[in-house]
N, C-alpha and C positions, 0 to 999 in steps of 0.2 A: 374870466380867470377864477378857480377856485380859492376855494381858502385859503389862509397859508397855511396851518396845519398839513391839509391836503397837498399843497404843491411841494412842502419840504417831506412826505412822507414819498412823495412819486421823485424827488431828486436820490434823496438816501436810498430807493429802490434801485436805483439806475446806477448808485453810487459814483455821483457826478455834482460840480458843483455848476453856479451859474458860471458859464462859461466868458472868457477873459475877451478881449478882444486885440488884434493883433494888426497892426496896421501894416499892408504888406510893404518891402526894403523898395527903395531904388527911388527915380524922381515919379512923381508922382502928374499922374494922365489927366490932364485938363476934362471939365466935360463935355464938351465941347470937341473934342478930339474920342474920345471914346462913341459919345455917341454918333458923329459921322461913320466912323468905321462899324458899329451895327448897323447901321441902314443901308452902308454898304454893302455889310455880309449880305441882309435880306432881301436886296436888291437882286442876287446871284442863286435863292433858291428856286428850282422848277417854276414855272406859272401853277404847273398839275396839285401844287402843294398848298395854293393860296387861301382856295376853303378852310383849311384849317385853322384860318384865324377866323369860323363861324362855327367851329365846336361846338357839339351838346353840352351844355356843363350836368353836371349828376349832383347827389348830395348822395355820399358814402359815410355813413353813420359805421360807426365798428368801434371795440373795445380801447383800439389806440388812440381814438381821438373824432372829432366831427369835422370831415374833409368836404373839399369839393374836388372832381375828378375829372379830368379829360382824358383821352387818347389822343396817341401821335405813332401814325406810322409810317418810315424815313423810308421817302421814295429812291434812294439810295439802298440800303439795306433788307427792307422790308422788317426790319425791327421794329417791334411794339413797346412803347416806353409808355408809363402811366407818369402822370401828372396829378400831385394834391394838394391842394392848397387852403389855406384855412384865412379868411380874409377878403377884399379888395388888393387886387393886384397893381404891385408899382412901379411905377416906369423906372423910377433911383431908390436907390438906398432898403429895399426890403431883405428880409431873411428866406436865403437858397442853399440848399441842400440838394446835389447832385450824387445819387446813393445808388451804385456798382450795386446789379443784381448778385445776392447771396444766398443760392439756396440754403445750403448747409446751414450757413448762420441767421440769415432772414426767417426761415420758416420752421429751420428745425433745431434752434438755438444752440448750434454749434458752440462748443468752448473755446473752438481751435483758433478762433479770432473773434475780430473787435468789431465784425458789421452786423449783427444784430443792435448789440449796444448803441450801436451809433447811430443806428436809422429811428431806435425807440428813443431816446436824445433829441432826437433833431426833430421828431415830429412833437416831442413835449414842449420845443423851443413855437415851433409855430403855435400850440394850445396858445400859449401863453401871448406871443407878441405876433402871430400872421406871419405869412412870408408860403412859400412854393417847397415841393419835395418833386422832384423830376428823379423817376425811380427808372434806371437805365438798365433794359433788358440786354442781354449778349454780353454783359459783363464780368460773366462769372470767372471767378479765379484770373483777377486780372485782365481778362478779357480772351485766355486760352480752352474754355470751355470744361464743363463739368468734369467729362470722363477724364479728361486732363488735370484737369486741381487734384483730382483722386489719386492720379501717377503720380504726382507731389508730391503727395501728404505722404506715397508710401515710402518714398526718397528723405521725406525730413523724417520718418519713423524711425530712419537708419540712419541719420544724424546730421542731413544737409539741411543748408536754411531755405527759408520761401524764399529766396534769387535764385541761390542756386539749381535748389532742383526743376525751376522752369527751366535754368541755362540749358543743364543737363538732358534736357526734354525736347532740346530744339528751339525753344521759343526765347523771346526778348522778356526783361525783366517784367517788363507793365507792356500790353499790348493793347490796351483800352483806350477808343477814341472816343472824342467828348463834342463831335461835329455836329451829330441829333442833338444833343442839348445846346449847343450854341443855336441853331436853327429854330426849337422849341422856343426859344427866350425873344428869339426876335419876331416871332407871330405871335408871342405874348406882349410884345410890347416891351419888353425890360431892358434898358440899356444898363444899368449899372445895381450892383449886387449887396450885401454882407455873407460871406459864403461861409457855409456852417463845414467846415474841413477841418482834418489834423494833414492835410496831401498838401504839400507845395505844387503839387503840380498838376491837381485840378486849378489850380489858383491861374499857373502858366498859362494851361490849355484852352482856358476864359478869355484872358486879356489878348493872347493871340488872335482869337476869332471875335474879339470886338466887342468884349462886353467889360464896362469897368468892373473892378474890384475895388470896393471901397476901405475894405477891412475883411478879415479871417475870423471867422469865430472859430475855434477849436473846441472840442468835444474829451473830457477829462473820462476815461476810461478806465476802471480798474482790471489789472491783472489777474488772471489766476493762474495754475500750474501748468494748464495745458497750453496756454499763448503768451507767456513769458518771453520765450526763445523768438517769437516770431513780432510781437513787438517790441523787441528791443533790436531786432534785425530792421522794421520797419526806421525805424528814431533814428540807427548811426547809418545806416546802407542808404537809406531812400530819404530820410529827411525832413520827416515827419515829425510834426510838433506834438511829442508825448513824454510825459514825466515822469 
């Protein structure tokens, strides 16, 4: 860990605080009960898939942070998803961040929304305490594809919100499945989480396929002009935990 100096000069960068921790509603999943249902899941992926719990690991040194790196690619999909992790990996209770590829905002720091921010966030969260970033390719724009998010953006330019102008597009609000990352987590060994999310429903999509959810971290965002309209569409429309 750096200094504190340093660490509060890389928060106020990110204009984010340490983030809260949110215990998720309802009765809560023995562990016992959680983790049979991952060995179950993992029990049902391909044999063809099982090398992949004897991964290369890499050391990816880069300006964001000092990772370690695998690949996974879903004999279902043929999608390429990266995995980085900074740490020893936990069977309970580590920090995971399942992070919707974002071109626009990932690599060319899009205003239009809040996944740049959130994947610089969350990978400053492992610097600091360890934990997995499973970076989910084919999930652009919700999981509708690039050229597609582009027909969006032209539709909320003329004053529809991100739901609508997917509706309008054909498509369902959120089309992103989270099957490769529940699959990834069980040849990693992970049965239960701290998910670093403002989505209720990566939260869902976890504990359906058998991986506990111990708690939500949420990721404090600031707004500006251009993603105003779209995260406040996100918080009352979808559900999401932002202030």
């Amino acid at each position: 860990m750096g200094a504190p100096s340093t660490r509060r000069a890389r928060i106020a960068r990110h204009e984010r605080t340490t983030p809260r921790t949110i215990r998720p509603g309802g009765p809560r999943r023995r562990r016992g009960e959680a983790g049979e249902m991952a060995v179950n899941h993992c029990e049902k992926i391909p044999l063809g898939t099982q090398g992949a719990t004897e991964w290369e690991v890499v050391h990816l040194p880069s300006t964001l942070g000092d990772f370690q790196a695998r690949a996974f690619r879903s004999p279902a999909t043929g999608s390429e998803h990266l995995v980085l992790s900074v740490g020893p990996l936990q069977e309970r209770g580590g920090l995971l961040r399942v992070h919707s590829e974002c071109l626009t905002g990932d690599v060319f720091q899009s205003l239009r929304c809040d996944c740049g921010p959130q994947l610089q966030g969350a990978l400053d969260l492992l610097k600091d305490e360890g934990g997995i970033v499973i970076y989910m390719r084919g999930h652009e724009g919700r999981g509708i594809g690039l050229v597609e998010k582009l027909r969006a953006y032209a539709l909320q330019e003329a004053g529809v919100d991100t739901i609508d102008a997917n509706l309008r597009l054909g498509h369902a609000e959120d089309e992103r499945d989270y099957a490769d990352a529940i699959d990834i987590l069980c040849l990693l060994g992970v049965k239960s989480v701290r998910l670093i999310t403002n989505n209720p429903q990566k939260r869902d999509a976890l504990v359906e396929g058998g991986v506990e959810v111990e708690a939500l971290v949420p990721l404090r965002i600031a707004a500006n002009p251009h993603n105003e309209r779209y995260l406040e569409t996100k918080r009352k429309r979808m559900g999401h935990y932002l202030e």
